[in-house]
Structure formats: structure tokens, C-alpha cells
Backbone atoms as SQL, in Angstrom:
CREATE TABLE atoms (id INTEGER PRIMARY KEY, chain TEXT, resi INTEGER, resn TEXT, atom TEXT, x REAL, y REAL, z REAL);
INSERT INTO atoms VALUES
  (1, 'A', 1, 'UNK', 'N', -125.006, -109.568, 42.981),
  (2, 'A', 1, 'UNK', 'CA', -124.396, -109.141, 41.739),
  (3, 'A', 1, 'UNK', 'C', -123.075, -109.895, 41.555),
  (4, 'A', 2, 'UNK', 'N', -123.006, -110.270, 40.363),
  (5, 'A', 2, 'UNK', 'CA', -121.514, -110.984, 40.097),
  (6, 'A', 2, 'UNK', 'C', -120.605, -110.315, 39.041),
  (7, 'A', 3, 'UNK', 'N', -119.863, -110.051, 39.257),
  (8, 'A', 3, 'UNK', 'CA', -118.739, -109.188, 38.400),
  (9, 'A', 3, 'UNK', 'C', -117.683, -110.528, 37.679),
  (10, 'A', 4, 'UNK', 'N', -117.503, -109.986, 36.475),
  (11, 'A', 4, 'UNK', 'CA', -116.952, -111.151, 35.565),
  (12, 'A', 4, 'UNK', 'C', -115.640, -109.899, 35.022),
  (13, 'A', 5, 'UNK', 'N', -114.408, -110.456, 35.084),
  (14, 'A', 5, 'UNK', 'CA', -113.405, -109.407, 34.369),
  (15, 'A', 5, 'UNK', 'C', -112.438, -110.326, 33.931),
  (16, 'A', 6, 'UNK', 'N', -111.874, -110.024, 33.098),
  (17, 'A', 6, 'UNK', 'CA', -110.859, -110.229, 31.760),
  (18, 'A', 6, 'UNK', 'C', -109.789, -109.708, 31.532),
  (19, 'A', 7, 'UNK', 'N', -108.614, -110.163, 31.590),
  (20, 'A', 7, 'UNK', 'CA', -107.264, -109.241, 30.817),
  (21, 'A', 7, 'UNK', 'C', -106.612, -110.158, 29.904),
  (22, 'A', 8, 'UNK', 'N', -106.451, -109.411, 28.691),
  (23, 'A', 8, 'UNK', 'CA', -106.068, -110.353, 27.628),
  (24, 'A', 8, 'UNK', 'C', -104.610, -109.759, 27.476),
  (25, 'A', 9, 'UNK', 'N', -103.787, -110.533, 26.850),
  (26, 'A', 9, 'UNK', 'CA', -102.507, -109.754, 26.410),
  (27, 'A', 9, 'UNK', 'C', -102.171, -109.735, 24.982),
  (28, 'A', 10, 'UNK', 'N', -102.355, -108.568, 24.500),
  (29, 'A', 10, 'UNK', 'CA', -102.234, -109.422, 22.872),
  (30, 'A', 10, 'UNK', 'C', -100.637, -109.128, 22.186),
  (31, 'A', 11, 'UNK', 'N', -100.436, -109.669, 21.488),
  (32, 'A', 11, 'UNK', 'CA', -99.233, -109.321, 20.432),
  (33, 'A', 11, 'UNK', 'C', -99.431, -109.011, 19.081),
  (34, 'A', 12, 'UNK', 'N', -98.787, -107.402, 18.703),
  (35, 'A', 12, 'UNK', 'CA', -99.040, -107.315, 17.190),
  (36, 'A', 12, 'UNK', 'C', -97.529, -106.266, 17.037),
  (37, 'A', 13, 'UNK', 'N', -97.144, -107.815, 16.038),
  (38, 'A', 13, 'UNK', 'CA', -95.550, -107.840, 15.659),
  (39, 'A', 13, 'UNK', 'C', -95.283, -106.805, 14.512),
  (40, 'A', 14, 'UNK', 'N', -96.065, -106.031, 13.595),
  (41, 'A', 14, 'UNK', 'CA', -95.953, -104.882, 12.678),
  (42, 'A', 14, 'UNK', 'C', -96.446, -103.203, 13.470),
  (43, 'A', 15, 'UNK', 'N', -96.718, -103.430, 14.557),
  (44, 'A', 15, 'UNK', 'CA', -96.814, -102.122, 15.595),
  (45, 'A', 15, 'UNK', 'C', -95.250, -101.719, 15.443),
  (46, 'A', 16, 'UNK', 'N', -94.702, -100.356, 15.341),
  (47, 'A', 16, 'UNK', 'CA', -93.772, -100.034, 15.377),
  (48, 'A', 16, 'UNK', 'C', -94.181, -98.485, 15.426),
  (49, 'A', 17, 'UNK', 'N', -94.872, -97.996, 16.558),
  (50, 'A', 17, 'UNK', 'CA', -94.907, -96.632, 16.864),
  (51, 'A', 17, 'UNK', 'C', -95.995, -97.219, 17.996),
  (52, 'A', 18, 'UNK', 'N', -95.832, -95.858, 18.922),
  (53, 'A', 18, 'UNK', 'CA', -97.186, -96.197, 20.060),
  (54, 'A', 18, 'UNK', 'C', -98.408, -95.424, 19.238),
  (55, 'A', 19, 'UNK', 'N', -97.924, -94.310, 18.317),
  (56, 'A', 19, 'UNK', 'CA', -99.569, -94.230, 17.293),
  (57, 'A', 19, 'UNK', 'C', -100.206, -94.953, 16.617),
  (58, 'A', 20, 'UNK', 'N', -99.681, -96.247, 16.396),
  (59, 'A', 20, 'UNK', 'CA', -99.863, -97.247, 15.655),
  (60, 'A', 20, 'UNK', 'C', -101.015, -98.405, 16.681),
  (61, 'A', 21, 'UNK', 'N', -100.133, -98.572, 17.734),
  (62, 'A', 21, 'UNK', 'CA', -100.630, -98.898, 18.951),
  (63, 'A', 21, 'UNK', 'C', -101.952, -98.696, 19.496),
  (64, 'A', 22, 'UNK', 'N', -101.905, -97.502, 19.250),
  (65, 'A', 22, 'UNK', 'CA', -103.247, -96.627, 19.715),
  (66, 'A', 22, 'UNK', 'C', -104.011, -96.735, 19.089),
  (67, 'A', 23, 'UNK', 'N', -104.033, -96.693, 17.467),
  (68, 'A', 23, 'UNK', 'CA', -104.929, -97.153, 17.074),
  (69, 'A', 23, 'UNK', 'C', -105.398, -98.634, 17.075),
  (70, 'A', 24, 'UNK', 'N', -104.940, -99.302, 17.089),
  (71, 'A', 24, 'UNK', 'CA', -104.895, -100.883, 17.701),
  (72, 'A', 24, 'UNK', 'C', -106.287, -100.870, 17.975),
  (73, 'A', 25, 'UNK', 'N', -105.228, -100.578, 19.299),
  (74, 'A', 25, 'UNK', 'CA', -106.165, -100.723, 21.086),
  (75, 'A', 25, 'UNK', 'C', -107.843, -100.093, 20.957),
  (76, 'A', 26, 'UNK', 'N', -107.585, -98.461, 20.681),
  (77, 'A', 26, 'UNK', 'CA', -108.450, -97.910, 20.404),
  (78, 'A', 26, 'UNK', 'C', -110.264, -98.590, 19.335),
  (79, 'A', 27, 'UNK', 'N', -109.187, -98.744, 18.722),
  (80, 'A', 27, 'UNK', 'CA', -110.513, -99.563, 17.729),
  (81, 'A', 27, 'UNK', 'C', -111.055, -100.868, 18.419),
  (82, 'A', 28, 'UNK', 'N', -110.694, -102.039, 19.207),
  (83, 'A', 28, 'UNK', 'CA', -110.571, -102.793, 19.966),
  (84, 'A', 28, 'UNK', 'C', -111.670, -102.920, 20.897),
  (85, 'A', 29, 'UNK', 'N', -111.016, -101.476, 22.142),
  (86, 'A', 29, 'UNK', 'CA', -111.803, -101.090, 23.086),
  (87, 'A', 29, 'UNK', 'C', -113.325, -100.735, 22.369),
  (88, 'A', 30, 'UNK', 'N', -113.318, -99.976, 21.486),
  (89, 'A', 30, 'UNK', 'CA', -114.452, -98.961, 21.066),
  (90, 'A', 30, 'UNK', 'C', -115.585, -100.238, 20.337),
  (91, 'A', 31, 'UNK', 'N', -115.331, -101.033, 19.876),
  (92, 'A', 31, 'UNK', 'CA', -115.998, -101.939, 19.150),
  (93, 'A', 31, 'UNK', 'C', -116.856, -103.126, 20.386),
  (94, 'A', 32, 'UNK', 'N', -115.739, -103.563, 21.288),
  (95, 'A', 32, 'UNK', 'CA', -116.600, -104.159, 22.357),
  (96, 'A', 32, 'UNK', 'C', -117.346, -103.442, 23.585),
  (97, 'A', 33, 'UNK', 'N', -116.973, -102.216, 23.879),
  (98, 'A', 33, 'UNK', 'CA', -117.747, -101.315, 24.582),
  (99, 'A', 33, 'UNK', 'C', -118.854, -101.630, 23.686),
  (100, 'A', 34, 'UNK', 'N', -119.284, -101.278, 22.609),
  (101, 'A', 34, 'UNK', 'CA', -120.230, -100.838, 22.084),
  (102, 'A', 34, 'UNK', 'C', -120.860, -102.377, 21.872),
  (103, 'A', 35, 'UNK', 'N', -120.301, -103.299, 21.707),
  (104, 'A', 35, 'UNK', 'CA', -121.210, -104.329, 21.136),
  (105, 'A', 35, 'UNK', 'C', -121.830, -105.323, 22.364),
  (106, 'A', 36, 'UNK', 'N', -120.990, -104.895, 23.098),
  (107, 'A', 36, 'UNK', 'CA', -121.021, -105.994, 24.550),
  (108, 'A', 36, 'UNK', 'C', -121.827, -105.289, 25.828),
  (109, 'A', 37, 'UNK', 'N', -121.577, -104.034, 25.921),
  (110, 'A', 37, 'UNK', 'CA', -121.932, -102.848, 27.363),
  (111, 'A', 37, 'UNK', 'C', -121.021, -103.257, 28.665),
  (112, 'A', 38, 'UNK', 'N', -119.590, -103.453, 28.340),
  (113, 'A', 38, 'UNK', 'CA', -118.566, -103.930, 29.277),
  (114, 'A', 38, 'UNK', 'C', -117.941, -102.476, 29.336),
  (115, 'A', 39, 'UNK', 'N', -117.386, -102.540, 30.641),
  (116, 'A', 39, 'UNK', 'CA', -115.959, -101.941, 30.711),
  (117, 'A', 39, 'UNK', 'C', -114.882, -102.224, 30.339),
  (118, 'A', 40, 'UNK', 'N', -114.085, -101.493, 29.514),
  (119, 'A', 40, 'UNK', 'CA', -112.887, -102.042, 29.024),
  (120, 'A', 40, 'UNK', 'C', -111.666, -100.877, 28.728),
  (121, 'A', 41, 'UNK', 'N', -110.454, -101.277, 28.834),
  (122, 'A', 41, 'UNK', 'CA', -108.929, -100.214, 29.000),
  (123, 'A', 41, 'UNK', 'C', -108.162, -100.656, 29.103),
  (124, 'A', 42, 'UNK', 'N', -106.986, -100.172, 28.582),
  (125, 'A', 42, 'UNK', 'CA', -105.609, -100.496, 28.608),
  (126, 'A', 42, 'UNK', 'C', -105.123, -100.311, 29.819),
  (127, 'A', 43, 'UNK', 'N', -104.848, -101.437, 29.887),
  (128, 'A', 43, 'UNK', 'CA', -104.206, -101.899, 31.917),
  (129, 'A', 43, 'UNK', 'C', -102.781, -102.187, 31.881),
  (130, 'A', 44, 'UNK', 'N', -101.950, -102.474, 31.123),
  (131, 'A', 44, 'UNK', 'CA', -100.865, -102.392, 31.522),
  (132, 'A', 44, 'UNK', 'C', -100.174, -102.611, 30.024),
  (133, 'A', 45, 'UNK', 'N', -98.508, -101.809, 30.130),
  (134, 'A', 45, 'UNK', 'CA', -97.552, -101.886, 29.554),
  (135, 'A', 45, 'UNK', 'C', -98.033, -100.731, 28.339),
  (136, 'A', 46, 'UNK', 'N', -98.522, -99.598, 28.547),
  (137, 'A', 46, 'UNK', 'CA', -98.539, -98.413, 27.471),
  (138, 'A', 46, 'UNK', 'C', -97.853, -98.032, 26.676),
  (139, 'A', 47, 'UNK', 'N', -96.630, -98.093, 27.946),
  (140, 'A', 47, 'UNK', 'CA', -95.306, -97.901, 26.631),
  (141, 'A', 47, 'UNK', 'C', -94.497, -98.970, 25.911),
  (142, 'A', 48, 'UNK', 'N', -95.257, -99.917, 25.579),
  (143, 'A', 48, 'UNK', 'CA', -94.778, -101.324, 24.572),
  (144, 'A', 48, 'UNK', 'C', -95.428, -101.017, 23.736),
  (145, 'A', 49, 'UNK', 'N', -94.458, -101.084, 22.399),
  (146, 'A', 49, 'UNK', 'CA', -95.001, -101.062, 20.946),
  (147, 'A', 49, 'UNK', 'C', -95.847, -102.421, 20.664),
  (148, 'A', 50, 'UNK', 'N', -95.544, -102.896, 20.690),
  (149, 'A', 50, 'UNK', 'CA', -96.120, -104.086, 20.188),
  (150, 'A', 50, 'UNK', 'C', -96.813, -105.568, 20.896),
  (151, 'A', 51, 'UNK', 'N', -96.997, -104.604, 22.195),
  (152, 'A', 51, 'UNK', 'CA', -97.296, -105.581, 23.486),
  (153, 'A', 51, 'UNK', 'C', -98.442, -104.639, 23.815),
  (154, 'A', 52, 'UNK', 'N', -99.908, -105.589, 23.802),
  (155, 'A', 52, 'UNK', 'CA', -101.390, -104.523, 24.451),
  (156, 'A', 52, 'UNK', 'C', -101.921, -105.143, 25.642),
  (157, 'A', 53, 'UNK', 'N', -101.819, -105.029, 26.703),
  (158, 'A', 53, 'UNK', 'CA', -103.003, -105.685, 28.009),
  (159, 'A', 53, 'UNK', 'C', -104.474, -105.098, 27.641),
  (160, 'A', 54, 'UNK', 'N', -105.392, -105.654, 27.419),
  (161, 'A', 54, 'UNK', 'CA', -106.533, -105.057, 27.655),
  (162, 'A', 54, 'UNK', 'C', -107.074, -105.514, 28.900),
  (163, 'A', 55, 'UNK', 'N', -108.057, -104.592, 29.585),
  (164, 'A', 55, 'UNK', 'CA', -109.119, -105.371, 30.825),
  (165, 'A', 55, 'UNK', 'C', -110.799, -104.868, 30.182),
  (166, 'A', 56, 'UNK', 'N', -111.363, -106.279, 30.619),
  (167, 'A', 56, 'UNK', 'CA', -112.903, -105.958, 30.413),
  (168, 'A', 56, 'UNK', 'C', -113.280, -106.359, 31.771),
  (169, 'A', 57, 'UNK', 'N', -114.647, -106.005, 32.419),
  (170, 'A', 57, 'UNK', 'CA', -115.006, -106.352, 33.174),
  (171, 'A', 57, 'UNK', 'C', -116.389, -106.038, 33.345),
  (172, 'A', 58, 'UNK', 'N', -117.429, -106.800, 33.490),
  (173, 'A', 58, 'UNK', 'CA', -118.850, -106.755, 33.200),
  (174, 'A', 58, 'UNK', 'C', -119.405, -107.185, 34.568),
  (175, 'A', 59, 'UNK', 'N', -120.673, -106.660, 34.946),
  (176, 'A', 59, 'UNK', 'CA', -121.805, -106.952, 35.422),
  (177, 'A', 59, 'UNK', 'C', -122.799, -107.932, 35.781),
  (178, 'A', 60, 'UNK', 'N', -123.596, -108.622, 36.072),
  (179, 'A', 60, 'UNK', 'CA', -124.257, -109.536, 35.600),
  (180, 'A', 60, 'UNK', 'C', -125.283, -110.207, 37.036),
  (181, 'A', 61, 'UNK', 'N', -125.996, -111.190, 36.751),
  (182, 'A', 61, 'UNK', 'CA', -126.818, -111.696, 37.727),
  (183, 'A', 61, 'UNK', 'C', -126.619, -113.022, 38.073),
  (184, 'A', 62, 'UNK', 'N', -125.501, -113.873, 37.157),
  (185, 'A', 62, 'UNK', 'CA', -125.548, -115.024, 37.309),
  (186, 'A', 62, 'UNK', 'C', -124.136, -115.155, 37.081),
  (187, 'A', 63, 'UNK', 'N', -123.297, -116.451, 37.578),
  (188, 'A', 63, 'UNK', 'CA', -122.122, -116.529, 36.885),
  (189, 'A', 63, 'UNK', 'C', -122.064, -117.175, 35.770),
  (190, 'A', 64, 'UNK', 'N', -123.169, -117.980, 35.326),
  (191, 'A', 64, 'UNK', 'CA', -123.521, -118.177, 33.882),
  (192, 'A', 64, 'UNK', 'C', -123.238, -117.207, 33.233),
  (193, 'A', 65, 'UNK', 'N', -124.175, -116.156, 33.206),
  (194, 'A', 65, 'UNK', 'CA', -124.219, -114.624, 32.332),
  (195, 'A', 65, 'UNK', 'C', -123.040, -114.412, 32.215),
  (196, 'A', 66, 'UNK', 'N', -121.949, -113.934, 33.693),
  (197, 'A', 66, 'UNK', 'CA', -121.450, -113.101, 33.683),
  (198, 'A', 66, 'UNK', 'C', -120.615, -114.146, 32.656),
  (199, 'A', 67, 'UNK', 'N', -120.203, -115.659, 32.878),
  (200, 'A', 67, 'UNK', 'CA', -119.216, -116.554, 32.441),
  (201, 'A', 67, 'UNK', 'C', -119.133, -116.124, 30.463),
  (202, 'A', 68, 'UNK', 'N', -120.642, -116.230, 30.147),
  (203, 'A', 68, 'UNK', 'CA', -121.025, -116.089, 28.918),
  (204, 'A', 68, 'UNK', 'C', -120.418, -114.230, 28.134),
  (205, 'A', 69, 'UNK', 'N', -120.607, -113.849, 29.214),
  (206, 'A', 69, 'UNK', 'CA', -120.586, -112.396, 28.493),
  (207, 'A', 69, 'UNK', 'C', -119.354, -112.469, 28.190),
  (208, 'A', 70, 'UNK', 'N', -117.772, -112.829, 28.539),
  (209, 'A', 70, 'UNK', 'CA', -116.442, -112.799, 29.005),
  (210, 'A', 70, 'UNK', 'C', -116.364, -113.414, 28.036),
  (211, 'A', 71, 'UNK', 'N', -116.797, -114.682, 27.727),
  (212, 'A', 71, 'UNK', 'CA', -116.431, -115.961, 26.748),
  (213, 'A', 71, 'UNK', 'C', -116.848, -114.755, 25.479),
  (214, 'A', 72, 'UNK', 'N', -117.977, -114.486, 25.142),
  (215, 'A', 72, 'UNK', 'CA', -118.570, -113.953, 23.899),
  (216, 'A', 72, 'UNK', 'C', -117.704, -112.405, 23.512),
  (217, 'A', 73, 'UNK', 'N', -116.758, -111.494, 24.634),
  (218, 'A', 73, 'UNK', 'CA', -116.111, -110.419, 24.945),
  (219, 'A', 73, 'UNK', 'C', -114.560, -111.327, 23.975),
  (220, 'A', 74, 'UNK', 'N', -114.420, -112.127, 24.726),
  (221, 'A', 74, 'UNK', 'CA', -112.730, -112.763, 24.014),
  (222, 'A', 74, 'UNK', 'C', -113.060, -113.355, 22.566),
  (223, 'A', 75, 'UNK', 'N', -113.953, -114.317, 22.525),
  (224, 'A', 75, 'UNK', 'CA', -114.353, -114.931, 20.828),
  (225, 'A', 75, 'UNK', 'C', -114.217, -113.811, 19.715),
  (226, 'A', 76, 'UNK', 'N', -114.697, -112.427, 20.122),
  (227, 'A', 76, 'UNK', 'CA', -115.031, -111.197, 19.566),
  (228, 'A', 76, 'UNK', 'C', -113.321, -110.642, 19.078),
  (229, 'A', 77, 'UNK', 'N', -112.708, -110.471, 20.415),
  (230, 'A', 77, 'UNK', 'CA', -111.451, -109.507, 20.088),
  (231, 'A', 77, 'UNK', 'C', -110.690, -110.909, 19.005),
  (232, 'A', 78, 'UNK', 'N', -110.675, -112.205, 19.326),
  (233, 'A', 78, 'UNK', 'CA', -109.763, -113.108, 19.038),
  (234, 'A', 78, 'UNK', 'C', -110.331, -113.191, 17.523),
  (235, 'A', 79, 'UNK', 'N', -111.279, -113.134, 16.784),
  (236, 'A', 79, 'UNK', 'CA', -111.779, -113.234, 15.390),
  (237, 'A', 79, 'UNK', 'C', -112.052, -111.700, 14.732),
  (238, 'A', 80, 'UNK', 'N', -111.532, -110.755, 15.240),
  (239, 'A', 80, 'UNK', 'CA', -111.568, -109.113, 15.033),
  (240, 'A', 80, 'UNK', 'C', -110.309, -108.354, 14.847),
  (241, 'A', 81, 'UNK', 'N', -109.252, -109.521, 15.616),
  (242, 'A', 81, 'UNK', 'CA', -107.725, -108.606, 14.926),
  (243, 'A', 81, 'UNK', 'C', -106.767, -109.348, 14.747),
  (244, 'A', 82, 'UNK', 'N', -105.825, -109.039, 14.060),
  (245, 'A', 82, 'UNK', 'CA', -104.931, -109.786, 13.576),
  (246, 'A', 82, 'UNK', 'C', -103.769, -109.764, 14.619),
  (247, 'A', 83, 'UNK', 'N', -103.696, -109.315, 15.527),
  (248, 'A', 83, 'UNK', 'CA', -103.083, -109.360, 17.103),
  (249, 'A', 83, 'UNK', 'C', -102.917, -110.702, 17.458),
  (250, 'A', 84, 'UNK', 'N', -101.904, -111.116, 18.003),
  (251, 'A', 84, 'UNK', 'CA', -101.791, -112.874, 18.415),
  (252, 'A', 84, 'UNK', 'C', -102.367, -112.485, 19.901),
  (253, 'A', 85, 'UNK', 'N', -103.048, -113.774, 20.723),
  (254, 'A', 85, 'UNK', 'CA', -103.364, -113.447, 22.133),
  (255, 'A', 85, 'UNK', 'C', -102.341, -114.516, 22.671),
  (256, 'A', 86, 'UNK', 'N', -101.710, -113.836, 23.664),
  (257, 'A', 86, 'UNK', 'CA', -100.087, -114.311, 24.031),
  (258, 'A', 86, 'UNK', 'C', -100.841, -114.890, 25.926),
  (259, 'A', 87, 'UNK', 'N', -101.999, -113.850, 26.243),
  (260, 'A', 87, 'UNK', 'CA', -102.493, -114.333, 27.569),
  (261, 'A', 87, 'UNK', 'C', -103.583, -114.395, 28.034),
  (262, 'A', 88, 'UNK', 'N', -104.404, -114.822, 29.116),
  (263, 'A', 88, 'UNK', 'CA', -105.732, -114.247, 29.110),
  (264, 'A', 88, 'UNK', 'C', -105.885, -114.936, 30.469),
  (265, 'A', 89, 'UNK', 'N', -106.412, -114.079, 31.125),
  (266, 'A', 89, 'UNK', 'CA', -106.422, -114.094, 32.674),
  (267, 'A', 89, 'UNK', 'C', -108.018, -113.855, 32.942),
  (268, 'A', 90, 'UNK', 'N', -108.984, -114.863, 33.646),
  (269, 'A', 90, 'UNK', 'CA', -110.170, -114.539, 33.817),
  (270, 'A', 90, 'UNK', 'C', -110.472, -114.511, 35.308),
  (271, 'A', 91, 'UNK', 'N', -111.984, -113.996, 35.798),
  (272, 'A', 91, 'UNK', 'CA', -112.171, -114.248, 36.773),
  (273, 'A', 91, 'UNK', 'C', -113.344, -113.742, 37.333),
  (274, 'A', 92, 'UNK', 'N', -114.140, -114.676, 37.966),
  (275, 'A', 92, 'UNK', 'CA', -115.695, -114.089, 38.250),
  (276, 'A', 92, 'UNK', 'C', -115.532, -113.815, 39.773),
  (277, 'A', 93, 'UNK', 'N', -116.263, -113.043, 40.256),
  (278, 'A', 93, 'UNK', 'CA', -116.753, -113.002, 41.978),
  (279, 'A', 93, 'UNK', 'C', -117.956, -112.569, 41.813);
């Protein structure tokens, strides 16, 4: 089994509440859970307005797959919000 995981960092400069935030993130997470069948959550910096870590991390049989699922997981968030991506940290085993 090969595990493929992801942490992106995004920036969204009109966040100015962590409810604002939340909904962000929230919609984010909920859209690639559902479209992808990854794990995914806010991993670091909760209490930044305008600063989101996400982590995904998927499953797979190949590091092709897993490479593909990660690539097709980021293309998704990066053409889905108006969030700048400031980082993105990958990594298969």
C-alpha cells in the first residue's frame, strides 16, 4: 500500500473573522472529501485569519495512483477558490 499526503498553505487576504475562515476551509475540505475519497483537515495555524494549512492524504496501490490522486486533489482546490496557494508540501511512501 502506498500512502500519498499533501499540505497546502493557502492565503485569503479578505478573511477577517475565523467565521469567515471556517467557512473557507469548510467548503474546501467538504468538496474534495467528496469528489476525491481522501482524507483531509485543517493541520495547522487555526487561529490565523487569513492563513489556512490544509492536509490531504490518500491511499492507493501504486505511486502513480497515489502521485495522480494528489496532483488531481491540488488542480481541484487551486481552480475552486479564490485563496492564493502560498505552499505545498508533498509526499508519497
Amino acid at each position: 500500500m502506498i500512502v500519498g499526503t499533501a499540505e497546502i498553505t493557502l492565503y485569503a487576504p479578505w478573511v477577517h473573522s475565523l467565521k469567515e475562515k471556517r467557512m473557507v476551509v469548510k467548503s474546501i475540505l467538504d468538496k474534495v472529501q467528496n469528489r476525491f475519497n481522501v482524507s483531509a483537515a485543517e493541520t495547522d495555524m487555526q487561529d490565523v485569519h487569513q492563513t489556512a494549512v490544509l492536509g490531504f492524504a490518500c491511499a492507493a496501490g501504486t505511486v502513480s495512483q497515489a502521485d495522480s490522486i494528489i496532483d488531481h486533489v491540488l488542480d481541484f482546490i487551486e481552480k475552486n477558490t479564490e485563496a492564493e496557494i502560498t505552499n505545498i508540501a508533498r509526499e508519497i511512501r
